[in-house]
C-alpha positions in Angstrom: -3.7 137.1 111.4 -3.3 133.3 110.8 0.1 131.8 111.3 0.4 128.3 109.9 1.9 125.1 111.4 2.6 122.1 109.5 -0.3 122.3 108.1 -2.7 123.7 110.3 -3.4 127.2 110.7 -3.8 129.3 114.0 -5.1 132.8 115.1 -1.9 134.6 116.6 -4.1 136.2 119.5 -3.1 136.8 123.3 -5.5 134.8 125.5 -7.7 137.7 126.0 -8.3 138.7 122.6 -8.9 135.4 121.8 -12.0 136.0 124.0 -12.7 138.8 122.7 -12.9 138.1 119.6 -15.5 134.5 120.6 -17.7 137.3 122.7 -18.0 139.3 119.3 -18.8 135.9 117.0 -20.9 135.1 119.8 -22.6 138.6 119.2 -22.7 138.4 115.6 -25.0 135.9 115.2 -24.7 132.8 113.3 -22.8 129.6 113.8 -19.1 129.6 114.4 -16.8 127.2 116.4 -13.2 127.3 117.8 -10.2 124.2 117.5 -7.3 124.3 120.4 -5.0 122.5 118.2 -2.2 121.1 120.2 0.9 118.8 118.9 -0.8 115.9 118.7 -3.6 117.3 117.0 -0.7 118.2 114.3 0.1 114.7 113.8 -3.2 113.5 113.2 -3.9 115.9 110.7 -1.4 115.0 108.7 -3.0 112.2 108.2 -6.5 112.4 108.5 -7.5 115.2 105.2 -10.8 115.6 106.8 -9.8 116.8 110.4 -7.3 119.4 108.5 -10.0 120.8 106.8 -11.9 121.7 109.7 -9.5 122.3 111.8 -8.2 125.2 109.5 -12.0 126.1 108.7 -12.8 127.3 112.0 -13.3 130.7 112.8 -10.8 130.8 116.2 -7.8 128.7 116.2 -5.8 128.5 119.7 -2.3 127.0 120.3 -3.2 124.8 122.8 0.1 123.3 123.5 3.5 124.3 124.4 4.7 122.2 121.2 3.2 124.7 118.9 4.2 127.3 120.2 7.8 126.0 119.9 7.5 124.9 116.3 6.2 128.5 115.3 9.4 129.9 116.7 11.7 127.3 114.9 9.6 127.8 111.5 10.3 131.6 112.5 6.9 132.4 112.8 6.9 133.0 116.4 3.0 132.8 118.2 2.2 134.9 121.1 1.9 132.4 123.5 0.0 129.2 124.3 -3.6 129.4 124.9 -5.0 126.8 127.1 -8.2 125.5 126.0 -9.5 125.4 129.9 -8.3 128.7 130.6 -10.4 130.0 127.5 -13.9 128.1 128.4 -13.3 129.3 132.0 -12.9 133.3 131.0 -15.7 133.0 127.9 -18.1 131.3 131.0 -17.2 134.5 133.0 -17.9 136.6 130.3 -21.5 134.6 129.5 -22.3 135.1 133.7 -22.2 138.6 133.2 -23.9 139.2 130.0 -26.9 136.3 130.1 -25.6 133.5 127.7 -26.9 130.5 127.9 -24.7 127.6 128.2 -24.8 124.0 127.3 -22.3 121.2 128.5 -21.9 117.9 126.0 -19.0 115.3 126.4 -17.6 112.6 128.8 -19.2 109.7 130.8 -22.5 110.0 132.4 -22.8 112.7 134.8 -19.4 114.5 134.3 -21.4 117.2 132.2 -23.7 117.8 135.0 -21.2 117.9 137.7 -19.1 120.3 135.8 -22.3 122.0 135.7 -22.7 122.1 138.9 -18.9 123.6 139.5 -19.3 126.5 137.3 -22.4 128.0 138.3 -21.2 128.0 141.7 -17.7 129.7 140.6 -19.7 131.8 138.3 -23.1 133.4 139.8 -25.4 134.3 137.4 -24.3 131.9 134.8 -27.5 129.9 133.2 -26.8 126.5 132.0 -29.3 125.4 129.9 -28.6 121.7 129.5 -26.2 118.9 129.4 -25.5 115.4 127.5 -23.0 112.8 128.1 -20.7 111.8 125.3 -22.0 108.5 124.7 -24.5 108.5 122.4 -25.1 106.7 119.0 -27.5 109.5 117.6 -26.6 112.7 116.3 -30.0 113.8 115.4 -31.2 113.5 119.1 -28.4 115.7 120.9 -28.7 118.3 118.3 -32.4 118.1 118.8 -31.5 119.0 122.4 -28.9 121.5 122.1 -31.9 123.3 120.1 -34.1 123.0 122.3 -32.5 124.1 125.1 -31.5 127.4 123.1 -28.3 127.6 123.6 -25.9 130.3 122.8 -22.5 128.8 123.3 -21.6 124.9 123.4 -18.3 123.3 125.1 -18.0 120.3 123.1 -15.7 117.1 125.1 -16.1 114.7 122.8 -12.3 114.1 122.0 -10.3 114.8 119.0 -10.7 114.6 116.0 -14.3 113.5 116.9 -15.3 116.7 118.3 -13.9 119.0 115.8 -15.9 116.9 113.0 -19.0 116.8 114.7 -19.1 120.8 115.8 -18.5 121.4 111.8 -21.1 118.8 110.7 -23.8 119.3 113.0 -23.4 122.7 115.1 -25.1 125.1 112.5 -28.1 122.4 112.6 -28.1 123.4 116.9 -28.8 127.2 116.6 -26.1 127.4 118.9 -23.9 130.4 118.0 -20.4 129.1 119.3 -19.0 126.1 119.9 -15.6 125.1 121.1 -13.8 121.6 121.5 -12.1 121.3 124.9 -11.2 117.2 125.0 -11.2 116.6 128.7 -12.1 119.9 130.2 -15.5 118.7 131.3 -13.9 116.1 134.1 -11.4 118.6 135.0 -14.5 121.3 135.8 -16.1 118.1 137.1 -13.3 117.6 139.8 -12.6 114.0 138.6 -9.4 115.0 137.2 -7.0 117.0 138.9 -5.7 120.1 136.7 -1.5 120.8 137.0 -0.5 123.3 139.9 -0.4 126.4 138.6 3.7 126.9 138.8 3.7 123.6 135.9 1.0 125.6 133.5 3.2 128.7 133.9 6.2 126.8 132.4 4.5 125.3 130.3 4.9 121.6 131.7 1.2 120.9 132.3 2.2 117.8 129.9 5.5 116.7 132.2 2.6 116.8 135.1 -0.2 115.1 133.7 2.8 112.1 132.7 3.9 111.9 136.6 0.2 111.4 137.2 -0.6 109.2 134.3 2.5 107.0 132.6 0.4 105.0 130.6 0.5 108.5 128.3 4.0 108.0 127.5 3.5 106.1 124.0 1.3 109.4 123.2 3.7 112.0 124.6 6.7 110.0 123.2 5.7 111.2 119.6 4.9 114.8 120.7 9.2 115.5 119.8 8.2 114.6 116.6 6.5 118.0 115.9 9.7 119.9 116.6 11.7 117.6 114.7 9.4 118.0 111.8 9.3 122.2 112.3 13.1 122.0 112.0 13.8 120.7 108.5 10.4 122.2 107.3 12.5 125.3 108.2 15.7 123.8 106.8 14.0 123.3 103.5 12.4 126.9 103.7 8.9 126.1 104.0 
C-alpha cells in the first residue's frame, strides 16, 4: 500500500518488510531500485518534475525522516514508522551475507567506498563485495560498464539527492544489477569517517537535532525542514 506525501508517494511497510519485500525483488529478477525520501527530499520535488517522477516510480519507497512521518499523521494518513535508510542497507547486507549476493559500493570521495568495504565484510562474514567506485566521475558509461562487469546483484548508490535517484532510474537497468538503493552519505558513515547519532537520538527520532550539534553549518538546510509540516497542515486544512 502506497500512502502519499505532498507529492511523493511511500510504501507504508515496517522496517523488516521493507526488507523483505527488496530480498524478494532481489529474487525476482530484473531491475528495481528503492528512494528513502526524507523532508527535504519533499521540498525538492516540488520543484524539480523530474526527481518526482522517479522518486514515485520506484519500486520501494521508505520514510527516511522523522518529518514524513509527522506530516502523514497530520494529512491523517499515519505511516508505520520511519525507516532509516542505513538501518535498511545494513539488514539487506546481512541478508546478502547469508544467501551469496554480490555487492557493489558506488559514491563519495576516493576511497570511502572501499573502506566501507572494508567495514562490512568484517561486520558481515561471508558477504562478497564485488567492486567499488568513487562518486566523482564525469562518465556514466564507464561505471555502468563496471557495475556489469563486476556482476552485481544489489548496488548502494551515495551519490546524493536528487543525483542518485536520477542516475539509478537512467542507468541501473543498463548495470544488470537487480536492486539498487540511494543512501546519500551512508558510505562514510560505514566508512567510519562520519560518526552516526548514539542510538538513544535515532530512537527519538532526533538523529537530525544530533547531526546539527555536530555540524551547524546544516542549519540553513534544517531551518526549512518545518516547512513540510507547515505545508501537511493546510494541505489537510484544505482536504487534500
Amino acid at each position: 500500500m502506497k500512502i502519499e506525501v505532498l507529492g511523493v508517494r511511500f510504501d507504508d511497510l515496517s522496517p523488516e518488510e521493507m526488507v523483505r519485500t527488496a530480498a524478494s525483488l532481489i529474487e525476482a529478477g530484473g531491475f528495481h531500485y528503492a528512494v528513502t525520501p526524507n523532508p527535504e527530499f519533499l521540498l525538492t520535488a516540488q520543484k524539480n518534475e523530474a526527481f518526482r517522477t522517479v522518486l514515485n516510480q520506484a519500486d520501494l519507497s521508505m520514510p527516511d525522516g522523522i518529518g514524513v512521518v509527522y506530516a502523514s499523521k497530520i494529512l491523517g494518513r499515519s505511516l508505520k514508522g520511519r525507516v532509516p535508510g542505513i538501518d535498511f542497507a545494513e539488514s539487506l547486507v546481512a541478508w546478502m551475507a547469508r544467501t551469496g549476493k554480490r555487492l557493489y559500493l558506488l559514491g563519495s570521495k576516493p576511497g570511502v567506498a572501499e573502506a566501507a568495504a572494508e567495514t562490512l565484510k568484517g561486520r558481515y562474514p561471508g558477504l562478497i563485495v564485488c567492486g567499488t567506485h568513487d562518486g566523482y566521475f564525469q562518465e556514466d558509461a564507464p561505471v555502468v560498464e563496471a557495475i556489469r562487469a563486476a556482476r552485481a546483484d544489489v548496488v548502494l548508490v551515495g551519490l546524493g539527492a536528487p543525483k542518485q535517484e536520477l542516475w539509478m532510474a537512467r542507468h541501473g537497468p543498463e548495470t544488470g544489477a537487480k536492486f539498487m538503493v540511494g543512501l546519500g552519505g551512508a558510505l562514510d558513515v560505514f566508512a567510519g569517517h562520519v560518526e552516526r547519532a548514539p542510538e538513544a537520538w535515532q530512537r527519538a527520532g532526533m538523529e537530525w537535532c544530533y547531526r546539527l550539534i555536530k555540524d551547524p553549518k546544516r542549519i540553513n538546510r534544517m531551518a526549512k525542514l518545518p516547512l513540510v509540516l507547515v505545508q501537511a497542515a493546510g494541505a489537510r486544512v484544505r482536504g487534500k
